[in-house]
C-alpha positions as CSV (number, residue, x, y, z in Angstrom):
1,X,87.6,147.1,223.2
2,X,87.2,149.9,220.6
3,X,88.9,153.0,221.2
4,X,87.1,156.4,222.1
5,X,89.4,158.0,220.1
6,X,89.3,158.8,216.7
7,X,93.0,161.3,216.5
8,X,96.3,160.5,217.6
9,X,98.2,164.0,217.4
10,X,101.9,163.8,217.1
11,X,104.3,165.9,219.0
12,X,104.1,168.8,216.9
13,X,100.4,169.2,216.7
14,X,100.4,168.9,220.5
15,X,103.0,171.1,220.7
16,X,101.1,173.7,218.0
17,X,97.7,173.6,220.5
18,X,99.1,174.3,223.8
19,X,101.8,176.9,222.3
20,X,100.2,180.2,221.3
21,X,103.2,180.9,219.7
22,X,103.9,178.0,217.4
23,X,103.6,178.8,214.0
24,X,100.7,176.9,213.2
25,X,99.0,177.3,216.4
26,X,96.2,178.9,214.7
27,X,95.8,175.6,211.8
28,X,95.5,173.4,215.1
29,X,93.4,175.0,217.1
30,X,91.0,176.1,214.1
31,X,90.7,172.2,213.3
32,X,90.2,171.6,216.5
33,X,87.4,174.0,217.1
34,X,85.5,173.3,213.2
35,X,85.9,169.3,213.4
36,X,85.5,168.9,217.6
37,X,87.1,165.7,217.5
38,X,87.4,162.9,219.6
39,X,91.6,162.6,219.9
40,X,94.5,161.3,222.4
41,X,97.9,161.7,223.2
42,X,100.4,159.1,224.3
43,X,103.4,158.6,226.2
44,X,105.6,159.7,223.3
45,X,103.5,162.5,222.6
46,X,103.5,163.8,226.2
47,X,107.7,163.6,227.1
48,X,108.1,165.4,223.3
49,X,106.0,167.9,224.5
50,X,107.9,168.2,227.9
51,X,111.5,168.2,225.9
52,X,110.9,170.7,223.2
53,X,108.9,173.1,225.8
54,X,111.8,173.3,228.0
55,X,114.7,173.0,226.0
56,X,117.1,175.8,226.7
57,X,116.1,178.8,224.4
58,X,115.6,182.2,225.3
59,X,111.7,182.3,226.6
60,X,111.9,179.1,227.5
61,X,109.1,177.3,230.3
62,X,110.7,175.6,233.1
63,X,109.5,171.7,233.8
64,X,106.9,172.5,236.3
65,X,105.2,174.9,234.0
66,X,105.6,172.8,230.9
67,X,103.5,169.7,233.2
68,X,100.8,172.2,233.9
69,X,99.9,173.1,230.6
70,X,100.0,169.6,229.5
71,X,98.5,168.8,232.8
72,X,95.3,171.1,231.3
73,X,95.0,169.0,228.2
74,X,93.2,166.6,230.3
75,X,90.4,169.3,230.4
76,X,89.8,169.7,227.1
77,X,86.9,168.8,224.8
78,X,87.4,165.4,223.7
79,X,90.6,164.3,225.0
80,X,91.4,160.5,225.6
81,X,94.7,159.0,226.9
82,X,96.4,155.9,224.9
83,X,98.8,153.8,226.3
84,X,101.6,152.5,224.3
85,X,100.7,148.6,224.3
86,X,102.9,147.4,221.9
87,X,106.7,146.9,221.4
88,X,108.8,149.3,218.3
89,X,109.5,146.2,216.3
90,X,105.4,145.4,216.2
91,X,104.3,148.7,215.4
92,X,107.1,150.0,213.1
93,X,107.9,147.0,210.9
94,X,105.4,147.5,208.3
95,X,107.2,151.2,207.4
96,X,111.1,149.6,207.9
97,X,111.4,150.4,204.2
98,X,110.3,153.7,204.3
99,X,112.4,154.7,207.5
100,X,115.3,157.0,206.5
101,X,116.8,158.9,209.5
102,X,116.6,159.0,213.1
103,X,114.9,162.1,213.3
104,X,111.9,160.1,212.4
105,X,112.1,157.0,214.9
106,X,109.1,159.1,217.1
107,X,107.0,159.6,214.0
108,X,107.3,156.1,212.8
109,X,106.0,155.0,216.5
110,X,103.3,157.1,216.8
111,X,102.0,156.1,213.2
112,X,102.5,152.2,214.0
113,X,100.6,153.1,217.2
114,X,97.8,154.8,215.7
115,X,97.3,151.8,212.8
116,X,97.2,149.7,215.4
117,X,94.6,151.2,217.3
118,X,92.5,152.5,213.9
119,X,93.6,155.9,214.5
120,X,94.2,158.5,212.2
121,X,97.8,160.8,213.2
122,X,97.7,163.9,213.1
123,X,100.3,165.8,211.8
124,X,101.8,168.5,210.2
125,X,104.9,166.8,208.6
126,X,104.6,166.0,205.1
127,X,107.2,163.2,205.6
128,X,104.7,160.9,207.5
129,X,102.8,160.7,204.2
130,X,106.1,159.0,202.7
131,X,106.4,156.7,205.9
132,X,103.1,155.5,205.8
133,X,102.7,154.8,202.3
134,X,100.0,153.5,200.0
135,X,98.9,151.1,202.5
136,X,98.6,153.3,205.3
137,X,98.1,156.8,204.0
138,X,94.4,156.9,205.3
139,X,95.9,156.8,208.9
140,X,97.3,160.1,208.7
141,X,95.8,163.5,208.4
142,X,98.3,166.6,207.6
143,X,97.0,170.1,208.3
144,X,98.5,172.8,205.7
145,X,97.9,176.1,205.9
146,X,96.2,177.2,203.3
């Protein structure tokens, strides 16, 4: 069954749409609005959202308002859910190599995930690019400001 879906976002492009004041809020949400994509979120996406919303900082969002606004994600234009269907060792072998510090173990699953499902990542972290390689390069998209 082909996926609806043609986006995966990673946790900081979900994090830059639903947080006016991320720095590139305005980069998201103008893709968004020019190339009104089909796009999902996952499991991973979703609790990284939750975490970095509420970790303790001064203006911080407590839990139940951090589920709303990723509660309202649901309602917006072209939004699809993907379950995680596969195991970290099936979707993260191919970029073993490539994998250089922990800080990148949610990156690497998201861009196993979205090869697997013919996804392109979204992101704004230049070190995908090195993680996916060559081979999978075409799966991720990085916004820059310009």
């Amino acid at each position: 069954m082909k996926l609806k879906a043609e986006y995966l976002f990673d946790v900081n492009a979900l994090l830059a749409l639903l947080s006016e004041d991320h720095i590139h809020h305005q980069l998201m949400t103008g893709w968004l609005n020019d190339t009104d994509p089909q796009w999902s979120i996952c499991a991973f996406t979703e609790t990284g959202f939750l975490r970095t919303a509420t970790a303790p900082r001064p203006g911080k969002i407590t839990m139940t308002e951090a589920a709303a606004i990723l509660e309202s994600t649901t309602r917006r234009p072209g939004y699809h859910y993907l379950a995680v269907d596969a195991d970290f060792q099936t979707l993260c072998s191919p970029f073993f190599a490539r994998l250089y510090g922990t800080k990148q173990v949610t990156d690497v699953y998201l861009l196993g995930l979205a090869v697997r499902q013919g996804l392109v990542l979204v992101t704004m972290d230049k070190g995908i690019l090195r993680l996916a390689g060559k081979d999978y390069g075409q799966h991720v998209l990085l916004l820059e400001a310009k």
